[in-house]
C-alpha positions in Angstrom: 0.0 0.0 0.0 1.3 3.0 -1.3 -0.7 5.8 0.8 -1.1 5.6 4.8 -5.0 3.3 5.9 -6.2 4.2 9.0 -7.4 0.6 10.9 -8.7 1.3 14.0 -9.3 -1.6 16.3 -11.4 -2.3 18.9 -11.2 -4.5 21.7 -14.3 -5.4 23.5 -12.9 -6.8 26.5 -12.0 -4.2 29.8 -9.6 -7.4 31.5 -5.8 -6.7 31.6 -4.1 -9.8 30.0 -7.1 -10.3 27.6 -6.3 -12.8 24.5 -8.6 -10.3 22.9 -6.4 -7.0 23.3 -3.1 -9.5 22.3 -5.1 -10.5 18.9 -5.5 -6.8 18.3 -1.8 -6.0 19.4 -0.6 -8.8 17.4 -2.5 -6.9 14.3 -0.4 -4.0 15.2 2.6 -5.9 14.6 1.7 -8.2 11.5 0.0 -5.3 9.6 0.8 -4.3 6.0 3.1 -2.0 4.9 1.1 1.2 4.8 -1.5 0.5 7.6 -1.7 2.6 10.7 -3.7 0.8 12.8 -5.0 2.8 16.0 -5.8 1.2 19.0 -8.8 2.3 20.7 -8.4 2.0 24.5 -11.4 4.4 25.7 -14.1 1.4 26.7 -14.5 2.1 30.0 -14.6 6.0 29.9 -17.7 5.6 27.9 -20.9 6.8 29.6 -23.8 4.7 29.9 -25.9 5.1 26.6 -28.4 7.5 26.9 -30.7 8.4 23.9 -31.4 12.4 25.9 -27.5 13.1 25.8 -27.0 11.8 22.1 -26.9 15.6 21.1 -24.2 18.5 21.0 -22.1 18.7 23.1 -21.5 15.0 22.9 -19.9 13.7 26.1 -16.4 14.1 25.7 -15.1 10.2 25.4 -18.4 9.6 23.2 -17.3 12.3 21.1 -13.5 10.9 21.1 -15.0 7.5 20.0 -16.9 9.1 17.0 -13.8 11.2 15.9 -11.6 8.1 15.4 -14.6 6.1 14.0 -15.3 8.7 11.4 -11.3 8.9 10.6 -11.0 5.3 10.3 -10.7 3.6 6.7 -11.8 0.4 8.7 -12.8 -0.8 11.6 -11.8 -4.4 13.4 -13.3 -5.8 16.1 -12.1 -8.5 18.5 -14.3 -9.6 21.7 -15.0 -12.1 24.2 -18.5 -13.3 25.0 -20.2 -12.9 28.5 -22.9 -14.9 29.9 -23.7 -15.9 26.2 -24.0 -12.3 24.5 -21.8 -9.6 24.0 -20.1 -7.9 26.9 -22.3 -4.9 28.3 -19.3 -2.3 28.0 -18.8 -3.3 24.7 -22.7 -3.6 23.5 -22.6 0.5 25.3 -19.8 1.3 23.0 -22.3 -0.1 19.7 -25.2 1.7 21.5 -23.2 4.9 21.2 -22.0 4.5 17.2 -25.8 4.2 16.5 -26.5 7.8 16.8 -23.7 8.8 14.2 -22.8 8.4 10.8 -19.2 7.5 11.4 -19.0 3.9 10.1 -21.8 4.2 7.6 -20.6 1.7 4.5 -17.0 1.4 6.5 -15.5 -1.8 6.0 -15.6 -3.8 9.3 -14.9 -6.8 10.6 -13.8 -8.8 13.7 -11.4 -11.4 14.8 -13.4 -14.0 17.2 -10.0 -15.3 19.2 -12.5 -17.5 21.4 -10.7 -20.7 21.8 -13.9 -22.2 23.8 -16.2 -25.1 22.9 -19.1 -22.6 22.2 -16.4 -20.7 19.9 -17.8 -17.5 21.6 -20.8 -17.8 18.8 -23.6 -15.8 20.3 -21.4 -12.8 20.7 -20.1 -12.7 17.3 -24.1 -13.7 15.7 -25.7 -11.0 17.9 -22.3 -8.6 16.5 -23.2 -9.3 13.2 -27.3 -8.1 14.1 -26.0 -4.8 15.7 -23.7 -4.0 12.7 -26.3 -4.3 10.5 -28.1 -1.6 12.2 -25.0 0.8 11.4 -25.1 0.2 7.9 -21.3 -1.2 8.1 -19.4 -3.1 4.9 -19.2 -6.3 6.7 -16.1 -7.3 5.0 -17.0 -11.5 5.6 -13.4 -12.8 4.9 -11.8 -10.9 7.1 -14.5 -12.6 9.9 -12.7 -15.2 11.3 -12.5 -17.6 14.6 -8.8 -17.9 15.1 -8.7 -19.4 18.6 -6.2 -17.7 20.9 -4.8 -19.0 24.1 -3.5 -17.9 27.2 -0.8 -19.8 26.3 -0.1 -18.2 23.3 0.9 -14.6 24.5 3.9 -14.2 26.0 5.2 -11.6 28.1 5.4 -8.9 25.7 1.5 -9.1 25.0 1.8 -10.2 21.5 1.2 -14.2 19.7 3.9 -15.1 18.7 2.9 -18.6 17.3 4.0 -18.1 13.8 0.5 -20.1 12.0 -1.6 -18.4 14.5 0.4 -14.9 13.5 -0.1 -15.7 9.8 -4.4 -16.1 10.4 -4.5 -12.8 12.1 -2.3 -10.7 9.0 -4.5 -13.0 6.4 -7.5 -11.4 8.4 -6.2 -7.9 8.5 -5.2 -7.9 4.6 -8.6 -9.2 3.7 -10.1 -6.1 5.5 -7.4 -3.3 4.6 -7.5 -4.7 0.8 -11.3 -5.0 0.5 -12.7 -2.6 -2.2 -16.0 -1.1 -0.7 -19.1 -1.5 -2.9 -19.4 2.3 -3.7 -15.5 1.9 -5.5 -16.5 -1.8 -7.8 -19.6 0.1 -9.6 
């Protein structure tokens, strides 16, 4: 890639030493020449979603999470399920991109690192319902279940397991390579 892409992940899991958060580090690292790729680390500053404060002046990290959504070229997901469904901080962080335009036909996608029997499954279905409500370019090759360990970070908070390493940049080229619909007319 010639000019800079702006990939902004985002990690739906608030626990330090999360699998989740390694996948997305791991992106950092096995990314294409060319791709920035932005971490967003502002789950937990959210406020609860509230349809009466979804109006200027935006709350502050609400307003930071649009920002970077709307500067984005992509977006990629990676989360951990919760009592069956997606976590509640990161459902509040969907609940909040609803009001805005900012990923409107954006290529997205997500990394399901669940290495669990149930493969994490009603997380990533229910994912799929709530990113249809945004309007998103659900980029389906770059949707994967690449099953991530504890065992497979290492101190530095990155996989190092070269096959597992190779799924996650085979993910992340699928989604920084994908031509949206509006550019293949």
């Amino acid at each position: 890639m010639a000019t800079k892409f702006q990939l902004l992940t985002v990690c739906g899991s608030t626990r330090s030493g999360s699998t989740n958060a390694a996948v997305l580090r791991t992106v950092a690292a096995v990314a294409p020449e060319g791709v920035v790729v932005d971490g967003y680390d502002g789950l937990t500053d959210l406020p609860h979603f509230d349809p009466d404060r979804d109006r200027d002046p935006l709350p502050a990290a609400v307003a930071d999470l649009r920002g970077r959504l709307k500067e984005a070229d992509a977006v990629l997901f990676c989360t951990p399920e919760y009592a069956g469904a997606l976590p509640g901080s990161f459902k509040n962080l969907l609940d909040w991109s609803v009001g805005s335009e900012a990923m409107y036909h954006k290529p997205v996608a997500w990394i399901n690192a669940s290495w669990a029997a149930t493969g994490a499954k009603n997380a990533h279905e229910s994912l799929r319902i709530v990113l249809g409500y945004l309007s998103v370019d659900l980029v389906e090759p770059a949707c994967v279940q690449i099953p991530v360990g504890r065992d497979l970070v290492e101190a530095d908070g990155l996989v190092h397991d070269e096959e597992t390493r190779q799924r996650i940049a085979a993910a992340v080229t699928a989604l920084v390579t994908h031509r949206p619909i509006s550019q293949t007319i």
